[in-house]
C-alpha positions as CSV (number, residue, x, y, z in Angstrom):
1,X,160.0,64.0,81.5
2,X,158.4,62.0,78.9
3,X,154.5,61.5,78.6
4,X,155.2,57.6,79.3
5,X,157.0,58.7,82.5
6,X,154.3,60.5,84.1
7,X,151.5,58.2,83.4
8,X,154.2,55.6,85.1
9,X,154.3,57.9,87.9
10,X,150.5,58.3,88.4
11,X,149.9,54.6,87.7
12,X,152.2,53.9,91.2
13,X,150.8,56.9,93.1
14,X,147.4,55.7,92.6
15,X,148.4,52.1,93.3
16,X,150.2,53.0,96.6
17,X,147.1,55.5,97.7
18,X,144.8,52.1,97.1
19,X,146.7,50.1,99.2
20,X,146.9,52.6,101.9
21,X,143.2,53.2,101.4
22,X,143.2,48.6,101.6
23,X,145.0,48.7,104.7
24,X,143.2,51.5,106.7
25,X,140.0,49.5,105.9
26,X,141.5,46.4,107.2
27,X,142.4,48.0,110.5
28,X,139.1,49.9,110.8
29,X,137.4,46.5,110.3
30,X,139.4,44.9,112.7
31,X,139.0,47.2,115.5
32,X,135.0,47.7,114.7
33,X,134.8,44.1,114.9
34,X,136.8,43.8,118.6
35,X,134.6,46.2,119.9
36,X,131.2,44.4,118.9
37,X,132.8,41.2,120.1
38,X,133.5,43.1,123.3
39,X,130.1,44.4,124.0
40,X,128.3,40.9,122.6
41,X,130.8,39.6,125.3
42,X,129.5,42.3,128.2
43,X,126.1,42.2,127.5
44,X,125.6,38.2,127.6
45,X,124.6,37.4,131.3
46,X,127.1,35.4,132.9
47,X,125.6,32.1,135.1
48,X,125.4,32.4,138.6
49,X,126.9,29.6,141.0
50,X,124.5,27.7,142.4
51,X,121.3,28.9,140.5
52,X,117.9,27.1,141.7
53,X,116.9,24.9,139.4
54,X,115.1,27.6,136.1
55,X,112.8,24.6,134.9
56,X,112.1,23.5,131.7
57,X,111.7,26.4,128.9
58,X,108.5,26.1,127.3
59,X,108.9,29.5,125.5
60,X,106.6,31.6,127.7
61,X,109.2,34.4,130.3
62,X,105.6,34.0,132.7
63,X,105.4,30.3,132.8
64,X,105.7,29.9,136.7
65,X,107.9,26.8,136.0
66,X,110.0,28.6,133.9
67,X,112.9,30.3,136.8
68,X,113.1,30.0,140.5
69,X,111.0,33.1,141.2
70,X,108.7,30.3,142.9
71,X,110.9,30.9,146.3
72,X,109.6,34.2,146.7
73,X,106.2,33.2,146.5
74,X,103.8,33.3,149.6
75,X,102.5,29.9,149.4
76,X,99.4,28.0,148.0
77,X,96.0,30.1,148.9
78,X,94.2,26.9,150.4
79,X,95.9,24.0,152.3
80,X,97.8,20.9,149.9
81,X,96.2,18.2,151.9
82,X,98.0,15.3,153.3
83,X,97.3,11.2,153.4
84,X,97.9,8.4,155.9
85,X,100.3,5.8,155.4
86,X,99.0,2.0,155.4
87,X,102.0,0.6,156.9
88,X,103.9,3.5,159.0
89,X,104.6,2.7,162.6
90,X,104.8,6.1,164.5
91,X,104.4,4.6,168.3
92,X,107.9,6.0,169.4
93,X,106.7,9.9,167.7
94,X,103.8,9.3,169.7
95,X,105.2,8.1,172.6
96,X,107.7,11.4,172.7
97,X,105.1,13.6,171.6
98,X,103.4,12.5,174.9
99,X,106.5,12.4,177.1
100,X,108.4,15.8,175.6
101,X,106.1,18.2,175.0
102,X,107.2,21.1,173.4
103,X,105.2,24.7,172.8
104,X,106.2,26.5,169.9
105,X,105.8,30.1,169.5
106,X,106.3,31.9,166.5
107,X,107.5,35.2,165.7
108,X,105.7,37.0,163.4
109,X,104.0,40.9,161.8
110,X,100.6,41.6,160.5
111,X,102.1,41.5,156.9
112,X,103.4,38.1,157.3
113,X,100.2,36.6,159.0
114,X,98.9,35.3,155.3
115,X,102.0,35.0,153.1
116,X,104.4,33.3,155.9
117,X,102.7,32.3,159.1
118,X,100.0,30.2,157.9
119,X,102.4,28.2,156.1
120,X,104.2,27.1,159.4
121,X,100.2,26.8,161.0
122,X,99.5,23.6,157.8
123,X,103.1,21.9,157.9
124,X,105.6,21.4,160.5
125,X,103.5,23.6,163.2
126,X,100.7,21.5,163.7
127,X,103.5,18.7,165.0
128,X,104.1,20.9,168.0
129,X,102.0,20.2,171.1
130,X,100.8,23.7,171.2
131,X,101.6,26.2,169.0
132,X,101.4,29.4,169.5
133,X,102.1,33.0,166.9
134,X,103.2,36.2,168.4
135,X,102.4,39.5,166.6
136,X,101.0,42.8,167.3
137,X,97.3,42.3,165.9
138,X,94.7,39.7,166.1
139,X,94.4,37.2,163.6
140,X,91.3,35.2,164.4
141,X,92.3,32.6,161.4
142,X,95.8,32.3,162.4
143,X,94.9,32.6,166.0
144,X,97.9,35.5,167.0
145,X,98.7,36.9,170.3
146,X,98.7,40.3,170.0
147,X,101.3,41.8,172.1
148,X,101.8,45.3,173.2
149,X,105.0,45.9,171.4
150,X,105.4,48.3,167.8
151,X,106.8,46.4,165.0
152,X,110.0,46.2,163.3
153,X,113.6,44.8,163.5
154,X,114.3,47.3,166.4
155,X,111.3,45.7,168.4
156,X,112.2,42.0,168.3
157,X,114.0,42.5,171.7
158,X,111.1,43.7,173.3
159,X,108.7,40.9,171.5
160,X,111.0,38.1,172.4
161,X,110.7,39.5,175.9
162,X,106.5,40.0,175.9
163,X,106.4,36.6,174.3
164,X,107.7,34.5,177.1
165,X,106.1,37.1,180.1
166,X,103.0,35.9,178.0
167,X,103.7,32.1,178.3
168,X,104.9,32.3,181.4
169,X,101.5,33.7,182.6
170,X,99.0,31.5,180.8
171,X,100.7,28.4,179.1
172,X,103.8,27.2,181.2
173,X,102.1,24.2,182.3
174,X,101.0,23.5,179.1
175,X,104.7,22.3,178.0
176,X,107.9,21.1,179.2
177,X,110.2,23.0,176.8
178,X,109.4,26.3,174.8
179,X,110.7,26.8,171.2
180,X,110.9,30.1,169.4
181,X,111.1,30.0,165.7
182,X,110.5,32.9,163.0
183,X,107.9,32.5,160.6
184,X,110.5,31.4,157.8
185,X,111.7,28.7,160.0
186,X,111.4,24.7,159.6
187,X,111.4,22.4,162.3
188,X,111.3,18.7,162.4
189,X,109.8,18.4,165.8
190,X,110.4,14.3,166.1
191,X,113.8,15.1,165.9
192,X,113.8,17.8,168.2
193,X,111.6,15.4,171.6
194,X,115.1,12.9,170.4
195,X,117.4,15.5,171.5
196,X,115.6,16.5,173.9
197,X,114.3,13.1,175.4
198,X,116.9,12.5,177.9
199,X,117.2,16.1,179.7
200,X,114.9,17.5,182.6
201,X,112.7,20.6,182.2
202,X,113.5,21.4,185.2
203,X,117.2,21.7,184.6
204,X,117.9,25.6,183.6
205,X,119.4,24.7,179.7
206,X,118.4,25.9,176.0
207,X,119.7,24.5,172.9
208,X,119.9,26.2,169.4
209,X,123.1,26.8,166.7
210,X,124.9,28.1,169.0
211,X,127.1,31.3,168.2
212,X,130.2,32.0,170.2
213,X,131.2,36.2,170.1
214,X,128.9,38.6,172.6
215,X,128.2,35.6,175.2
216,X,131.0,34.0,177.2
217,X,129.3,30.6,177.2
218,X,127.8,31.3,173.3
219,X,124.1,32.0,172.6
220,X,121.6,30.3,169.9
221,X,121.2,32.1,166.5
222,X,117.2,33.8,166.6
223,X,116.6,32.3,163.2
224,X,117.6,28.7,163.9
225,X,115.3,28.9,166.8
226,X,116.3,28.1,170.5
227,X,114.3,25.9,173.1
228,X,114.7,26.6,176.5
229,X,113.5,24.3,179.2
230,X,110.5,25.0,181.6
231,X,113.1,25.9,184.5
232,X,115.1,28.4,181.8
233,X,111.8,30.2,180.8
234,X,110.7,30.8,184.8
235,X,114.6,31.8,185.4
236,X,114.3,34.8,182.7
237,X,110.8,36.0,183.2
238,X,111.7,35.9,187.0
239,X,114.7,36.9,187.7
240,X,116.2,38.4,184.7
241,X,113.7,40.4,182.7
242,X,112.7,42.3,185.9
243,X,116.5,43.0,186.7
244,X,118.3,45.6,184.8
245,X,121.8,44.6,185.6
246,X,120.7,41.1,184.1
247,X,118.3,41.9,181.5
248,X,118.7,45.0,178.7
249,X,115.3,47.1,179.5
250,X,114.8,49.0,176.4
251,X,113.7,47.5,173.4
252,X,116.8,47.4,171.1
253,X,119.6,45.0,170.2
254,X,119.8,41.6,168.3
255,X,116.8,40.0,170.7
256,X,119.0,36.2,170.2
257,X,121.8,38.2,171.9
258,X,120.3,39.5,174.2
259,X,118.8,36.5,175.6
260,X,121.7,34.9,175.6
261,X,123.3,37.5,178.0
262,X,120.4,37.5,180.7
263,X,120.2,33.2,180.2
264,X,124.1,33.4,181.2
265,X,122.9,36.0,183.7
266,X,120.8,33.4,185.6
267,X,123.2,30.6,185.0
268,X,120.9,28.9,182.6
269,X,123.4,26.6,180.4
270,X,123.7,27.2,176.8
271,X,123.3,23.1,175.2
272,X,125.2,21.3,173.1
273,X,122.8,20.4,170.4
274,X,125.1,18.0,168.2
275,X,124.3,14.4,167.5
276,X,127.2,11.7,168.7
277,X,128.8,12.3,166.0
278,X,129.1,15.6,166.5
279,X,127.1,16.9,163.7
280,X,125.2,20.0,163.9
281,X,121.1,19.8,164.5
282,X,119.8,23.7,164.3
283,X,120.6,25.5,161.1
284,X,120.6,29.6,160.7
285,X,120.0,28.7,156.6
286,X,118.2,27.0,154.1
287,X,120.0,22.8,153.2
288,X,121.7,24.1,150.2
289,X,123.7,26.4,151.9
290,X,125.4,24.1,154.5
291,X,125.4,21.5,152.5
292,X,126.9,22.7,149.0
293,X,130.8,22.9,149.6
294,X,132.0,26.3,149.6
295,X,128.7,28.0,148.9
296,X,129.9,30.5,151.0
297,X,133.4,32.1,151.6
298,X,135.1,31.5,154.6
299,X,135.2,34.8,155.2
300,X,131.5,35.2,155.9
301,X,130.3,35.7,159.3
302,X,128.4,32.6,160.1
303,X,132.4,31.1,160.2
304,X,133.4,33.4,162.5
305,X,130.4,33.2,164.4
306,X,129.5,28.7,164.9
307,X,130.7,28.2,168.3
308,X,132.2,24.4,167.1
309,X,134.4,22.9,164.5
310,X,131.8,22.3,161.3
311,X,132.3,20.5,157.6
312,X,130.7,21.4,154.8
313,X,129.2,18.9,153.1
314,X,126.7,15.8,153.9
315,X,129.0,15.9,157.2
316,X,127.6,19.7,158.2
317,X,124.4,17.6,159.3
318,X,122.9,15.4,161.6
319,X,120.9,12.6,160.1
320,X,118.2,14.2,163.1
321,X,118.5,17.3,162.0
322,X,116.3,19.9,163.4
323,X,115.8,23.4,161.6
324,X,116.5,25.6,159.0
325,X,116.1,29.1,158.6
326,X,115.2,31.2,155.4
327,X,112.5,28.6,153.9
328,X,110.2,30.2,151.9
329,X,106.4,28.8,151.7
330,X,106.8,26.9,149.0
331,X,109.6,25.2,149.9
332,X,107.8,24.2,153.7
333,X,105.8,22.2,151.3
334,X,108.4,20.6,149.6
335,X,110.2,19.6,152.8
336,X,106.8,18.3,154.8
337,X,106.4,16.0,151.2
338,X,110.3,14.8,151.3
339,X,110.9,14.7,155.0
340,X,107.3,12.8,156.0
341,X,105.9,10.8,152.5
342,X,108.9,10.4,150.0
343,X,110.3,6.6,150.6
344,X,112.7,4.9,149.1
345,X,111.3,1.5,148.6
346,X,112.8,-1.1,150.5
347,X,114.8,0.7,152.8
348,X,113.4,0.4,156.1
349,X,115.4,2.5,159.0
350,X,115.5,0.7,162.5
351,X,115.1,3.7,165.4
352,X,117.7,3.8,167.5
353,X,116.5,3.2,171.7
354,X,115.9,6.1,173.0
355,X,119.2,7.0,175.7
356,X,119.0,6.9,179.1
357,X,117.2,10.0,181.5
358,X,119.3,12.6,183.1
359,X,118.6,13.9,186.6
360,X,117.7,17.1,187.2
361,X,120.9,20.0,186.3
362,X,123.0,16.7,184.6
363,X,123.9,17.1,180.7
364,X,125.1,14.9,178.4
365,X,129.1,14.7,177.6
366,X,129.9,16.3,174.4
367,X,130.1,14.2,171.1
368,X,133.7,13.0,170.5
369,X,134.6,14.0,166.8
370,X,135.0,11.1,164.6
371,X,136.4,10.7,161.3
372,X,133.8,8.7,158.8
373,X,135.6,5.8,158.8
374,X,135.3,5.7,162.5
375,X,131.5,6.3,162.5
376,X,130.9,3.7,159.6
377,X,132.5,1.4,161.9
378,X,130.7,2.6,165.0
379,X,127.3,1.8,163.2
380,X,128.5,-1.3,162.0
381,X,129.0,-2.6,165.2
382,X,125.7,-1.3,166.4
383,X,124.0,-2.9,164.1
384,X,125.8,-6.2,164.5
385,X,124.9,-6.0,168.0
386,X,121.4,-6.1,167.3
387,X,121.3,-8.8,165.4
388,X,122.8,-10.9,167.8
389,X,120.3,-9.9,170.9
């Protein structure tokens, strides 16, 4: 072979090594590049649904403003204030607050006298006509019962069951209907003296959200809170706590169960707490979760559990809604400021009359569902009918 001829061979052996060499890079770069893409990909945090509101970003991570950690906060350390209103006319809540008096008692620890129950003492408590806080030390500032009970989950049975042996023995004239809330609970107690305005105390009954599995005729969710009538409180402190075919003696089990089976017990009747149009009043969790569509799957218990038909939705709620569970501190603030000063100007809301009294052990017929076009309608004519008289 010829000197030319192997320098032609090298020349093409060299050549097809640097193309080899070309494409092994390429491939090498390719893959190296995937796999950073991949792990830029995996490492970015994906968005949440339904995220509180994070605030503006003002650059500093601590800025309270800055995320939602503000829900788990345990309140302001000294009281927000409130103000009068110049032209509010509260002589029906005043009338009711005289007429339907309600004692509220609320369930509480040692631990949760300063970060929770306080919060409940400056908003929506002070609108009960006594109020009242259960715990197992004495809180001279919050001004707690201390019952004899230990703490913890496995003890709210036997709390539930001191509590109402204690207002039974030194406040049952005080009130005409007893409500029991936990200290993450709101209430809007006007609402609840509307609902409850045209029963008797004396007629054995309790309202809550009620729940259907466990109890034949349902039971009210502890955390939505349940008020039971002067006659229910004397039929279970009575009759059933003392009895142990009625009453569970130890102090374990899911306490809103449990009351539920000695009310049924005693034939004390488990209320039907929805507005006419059949909306529910008590909820066992905070507005945005009943009223965001599909916050939760229907495969969550609280579906299984609601003893009636309910929409997600602006139609999951009565327009005099009652409670909601799971409210942090903060956010009691936030709904005493929206639900009692906020005002849209120039909309002025006409109370309905208040309905007719029932007798003693009579209830009220349960709300016929309605589509919205038939309640639209419905108010129309209500309001036409006003006019005219």
């Amino acid at each position: 072979m010829t000197m030319n001829g192997l320098l032609g061979r090298s020349v093409l052996t060299d050549g097809s090594r640097s193309n080899r060499r070309s494409l092994v890079s390429l491939i090498v770069g390719l893959v190296v590049g995937f796999c950073l893409a991949e792990m830029f990909i995996l490492s970015t945090p994906t968005r949440r649904e339904y995220l509180p509101y994070a605030g503006h970003q003002h650059g500093d991570i601590n800025d309270a403003h800055n995320s939602h950690d503000m829900l788990g906060e345990e309140g302001p350390e000294s009281d927000v204030g409130a103000h009068q209103h110049a032209y509010e006319n509260a002589s029906i809540a005043t009338k009711l607050s005289n007429e339907v008096r309600i004692l509220c008692w609320i369930m509480t620890n040692p631990k949760n006298h300063k970060s929770k129950a306080r919060h409940v003492k400056r908003t929506w408590g002070r609108r009960c006509n006594k109020l009242i806080f259960m715990s197992s030390e004495l809180d001279e500032e919050l001004g707690t019962v201390a019952l004899p009970v230990q703490e913890g989950r496995n003890n709210l049975w036997a709390k539930t069951k001191e509590a109402y042996k204690y207002i039974y023995a030194h406040h049952l004239d005080d009130a005409d209907w007893f409500y029991k809330a936990d200290d993450d609970t709101y209430a809007v107690m006007e609402n609840m003296r509307y609902m409850l305005y045209p029963y008797s105390p004396e007629t054995p009954i309790y309202f809550g959200c009620k729940f259907k599995p466990y109890v034949k005729q349902g039971y009210m969710s502890g955390g939505a809170g349940y008020v039971l009538s002067k006659e229910a409180v004397r039929r279970f402190v009575e009759k059933s706590i003392p009895n142990k075919d009625f009453c569970k003696q130890d102090n374990t089990g899911a306490e809103d169960v449990e009351i539920g089976k000695c009310l049924e017990k005693v034939n004390v009747i488990a209320g039907d707490s929805r507005d006419q149009n059949a909306r529910g009043r008590f909820f066992p969790f905070v507005p945005e979760h009943h009223l965001i569509p599909s916050h939760t799957d229907k495969g969550f218990w609280y579906w299984r559990y609601i003893f009636y038909k309910t929409d997600e939705g602006l139609d999951c709620c009565s327009d005099t809604a009652i409670s909601f569970h799971y409210v942090s501190p903060n956010q009691m603030y936030v709904l005493d400021y929206l639900i009692y000063h906020l005002r849209p100007y120039g909309i002025i809301n006409t109370p309905e009359g208040l309905p007719e009294r029932l007798k003693v052990g009579q209830t009220l017929a349960p709300p016929v569902e309605q589509t919205t076009t038939d309640i639209i309608a419905t108010e129309k004519k209500s309001v036409e009918k006003k006019s005219t008289t």
